[in-house]
Structure formats: structure tokens, C-alpha cells
N, C-alpha and C positions, 0 to 999 in steps of 0.2 A: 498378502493374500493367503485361503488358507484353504483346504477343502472343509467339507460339514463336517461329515466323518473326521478329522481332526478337532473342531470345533466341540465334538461333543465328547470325544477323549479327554478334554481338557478339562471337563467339568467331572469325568470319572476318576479324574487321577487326584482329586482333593479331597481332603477331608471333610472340610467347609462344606456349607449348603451352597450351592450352587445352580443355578440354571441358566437357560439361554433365551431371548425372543428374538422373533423376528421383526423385519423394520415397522410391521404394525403392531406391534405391542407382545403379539399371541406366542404362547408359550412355543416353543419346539423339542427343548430338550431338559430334564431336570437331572440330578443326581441322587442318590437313596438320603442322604444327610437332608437332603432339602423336603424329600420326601419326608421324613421325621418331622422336621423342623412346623413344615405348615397342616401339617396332619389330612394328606392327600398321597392318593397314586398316581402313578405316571398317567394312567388310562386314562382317567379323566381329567390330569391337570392339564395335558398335551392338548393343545388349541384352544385353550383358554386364554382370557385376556390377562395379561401378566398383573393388572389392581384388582382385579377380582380373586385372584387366588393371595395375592401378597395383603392387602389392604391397609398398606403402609400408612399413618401416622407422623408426625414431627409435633413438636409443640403445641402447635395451635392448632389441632386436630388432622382433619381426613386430607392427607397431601396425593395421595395415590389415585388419578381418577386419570379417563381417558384421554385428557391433555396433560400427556404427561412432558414433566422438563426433560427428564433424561432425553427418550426417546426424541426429543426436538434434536436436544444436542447430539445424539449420535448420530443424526440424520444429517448432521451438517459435517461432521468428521468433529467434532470439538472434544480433546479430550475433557476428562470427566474426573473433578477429586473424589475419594471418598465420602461419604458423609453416614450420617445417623438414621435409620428408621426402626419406627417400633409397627411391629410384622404381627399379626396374629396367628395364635400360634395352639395346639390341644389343651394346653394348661394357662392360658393366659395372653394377653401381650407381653409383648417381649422388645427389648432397644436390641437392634444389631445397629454392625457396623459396613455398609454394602461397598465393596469396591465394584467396578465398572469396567470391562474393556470392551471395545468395538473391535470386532472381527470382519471381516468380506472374504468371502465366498470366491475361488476363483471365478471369474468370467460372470460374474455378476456388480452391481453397483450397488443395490441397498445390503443396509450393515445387519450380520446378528449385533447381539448386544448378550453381554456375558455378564449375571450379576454376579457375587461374590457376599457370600453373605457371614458374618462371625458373631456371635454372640456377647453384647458389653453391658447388657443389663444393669451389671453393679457399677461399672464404671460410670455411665449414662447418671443414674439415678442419684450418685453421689453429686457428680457436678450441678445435678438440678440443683440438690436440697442447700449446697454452698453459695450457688447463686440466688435462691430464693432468700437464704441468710442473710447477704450482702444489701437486699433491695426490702427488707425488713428490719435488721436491725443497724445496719450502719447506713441506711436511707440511700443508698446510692440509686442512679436512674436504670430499670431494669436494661436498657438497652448496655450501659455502661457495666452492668454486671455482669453481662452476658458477653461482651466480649474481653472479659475478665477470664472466667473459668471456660469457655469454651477451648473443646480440643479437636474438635471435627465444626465443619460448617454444616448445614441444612442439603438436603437436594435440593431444593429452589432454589439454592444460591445457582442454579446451572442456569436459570429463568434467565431471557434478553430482554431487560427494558431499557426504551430508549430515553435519551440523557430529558426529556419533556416528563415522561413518565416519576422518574426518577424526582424528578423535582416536586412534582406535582405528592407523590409519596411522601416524601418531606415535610411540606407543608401542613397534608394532611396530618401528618406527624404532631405540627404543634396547634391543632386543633381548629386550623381556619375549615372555612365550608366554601362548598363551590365557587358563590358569588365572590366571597374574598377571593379567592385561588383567582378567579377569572379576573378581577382587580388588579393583582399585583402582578400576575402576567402578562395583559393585557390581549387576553384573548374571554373570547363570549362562557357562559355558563356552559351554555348546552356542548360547547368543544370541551371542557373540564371534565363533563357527567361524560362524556364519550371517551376519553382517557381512564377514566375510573374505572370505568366497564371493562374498556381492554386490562387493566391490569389487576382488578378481580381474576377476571380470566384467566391472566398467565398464571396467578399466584394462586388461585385453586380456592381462591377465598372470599366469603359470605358476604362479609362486610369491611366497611373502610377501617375498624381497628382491627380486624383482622390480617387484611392485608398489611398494612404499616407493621404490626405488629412480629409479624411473618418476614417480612424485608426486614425489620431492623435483626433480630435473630440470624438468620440468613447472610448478615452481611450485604445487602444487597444496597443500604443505605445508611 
């Protein structure tokens, strides 16, 4: 346990971009680097919802929205790996590399949440362009590529899905459609389209190759 006032020392004593939210998302405390970083001031970043000022990215586009994984995970005490997000930022997007600690408040139960943010841009973008390599000129399967060069996982890989989901992911994976899916599980369609839905949901994603596409990257499948 920690008091605030410690909590927000923590993020002044780094050099890194850094900030803190609270169990709902909203900003509480930033640092001047972070300040830099997403081209905002305190005044108005401070109670702000933490994807509205960050508008984090991952591969397959917009991962940053109000169901967020982290925030799930820290809710539950779960630690949290590193991983990759591309952050918007006065010159451009940008890959950082975010680490994560859950803090608590003495005499309270919900958690701050501390990001941690470093700059990998070049690192980031080389690994893209070698695994794009791999899956263009020596035909490997992108998923196969990707956990080739990958050096960090997704945030979504923090995502919970249950081992039905998980399977159901899969599948979709090698291009069956609902009524297969509900075939070879032996469960109804309309239970299949209602899985799908929920794991759109977790995974922040538009569509069934997105999501698939999303968990295979991720790791999550």
C-alpha cells in the first residue's frame, strides 16, 4: 500500500513519460515527459479518460477505447507484462513501449494504475518490416512470422477469454462461418454469433478478421 502523494512522486522522479489513472480510467497525475510526449498540459489532461488523451494503436488499429484490457486487469490485481502501443503524439504517431504497475492507496481497495511509457519507434518498426519480409518473401504464415520476430506481446494479450471463446477464435481462424462453428461444436448458431460478439468486444475489434487477427498477434491463440 502506498499513499497518493507517493504515487505521484513516482512518476516525477522518471525520466520516462509517465502517468497515473484511476480505477476508472481518468487521468489523475502526469509527468512533464508525458506532458511532451502527447502534446498536452496537466490542466487539461487531469480528468481525462486515459484513451482519449493516449489513443493507443497496436497493429490492427484503435486498441485504446473505454473497455479497456489493462484497466480490467488491474482491477482484478493481475499483474501486467509490458507491451507495445503506438501513442499519438505533436509530430506524428509513435511505438512506445508501456510498462504498468498497479499501486493502492492506503485504506482504499480500487487500484491507481501507473503507465510507464519509453520510446521504440525504431525498434518497433524494424521488427514490423522483417516480419512482413518473412510473410512475403519466404511465404511463411503471418501468424508464424509474428511470433518469430516478436519481442514484446500486445496489450490485449491481458484480454480474459474463456477456453469456448478461444476455440471458437480458432476456428474462425481457418475460415469456417457460424453454422460450421455451431456444427462442429454442437452448439446452436445464434450461441456462436453471441460468442463472437462477446469477443469482438473484449478485443476492441470491428470484425471476425480482425479479431482473429488481433489474438493470433497477441498471443492469445
Amino acid at each position: 500500500m502506498m499513499r497518493l502523494r507517493s504515487i505521484f512522486e513516482l512518476i516525477d522522479g522518471t525520466a520516462d513519460a509517465a502517468f497515473v489513472t484511476d480505477s476508472g480510467g481518468a487521468i489523475v497525475a502526469l509527468n512533464l515527459a508525458a506532458e511532451n510526449l502527447f502534446g498536452v498540459n496537466a490542466k487539461t489532461a487531469i480528468g481525462e479518460f486515459c484513451h482519449v488523451v493516449v489513443k493507443g494503436m497496436d497493429e490492427c488499429g484503435k486498441v485504446c477505447t473505454e473497455n479497456c484490457s489493462i484497466k480490467q486487469a488491474a482491477g482484478k490485481n493481475h499483474p501486467i507484462h509490458h507491451f507495445d502501443l503506438k501513442v499519438e503524439t505533436p509530430s506524428g504517431r509513435q511505438w512506445c513501449n508501456m510498462s504498468v504497475i498497479i499501486a493502492r492507496e492506503n485504506n482504499t481497495r480500487e487500484p491507481y494504475t501507473v503507465h510507464i511509457l519509453r520510446p521504440v519507434d525504431v525498434r518497433k518498426r524494424l521488427e514490423l518490416a522483417v516480419r512482413d519480409f518473412l510473410v512475403t518473401e519466404v511465404s511463411l504464415p503471418q501468424e508464424k512470422a509474428a511470433a518469430l520476430v516478436r519481442t514484446t506481446k500486445s496489450g490485449v494479450s491481458e484480454t480474459e477469454l474463456t477456453p469456448r471463446e478461444k476455440q471458437i477464435l480458432k476456428l474462425l481462424g481457418t475460415g469456417k462461418t457460424s453454422p460450421a462453428i455451431g456444427k462442429e461444436l454442437h452448439i446452436s448458431r445464434n450461441t456462436v454469433d453471441n460468442h463472437i460478439q462477446h469477443i469482438l468486444k473484449k478485443l476492441n475489434a470491428h470484425t471476425r478478421l480482425e479479431a482473429v487477427r488481433r489474438a493470433e498477434l497477441s498471443g492469445l491463440i
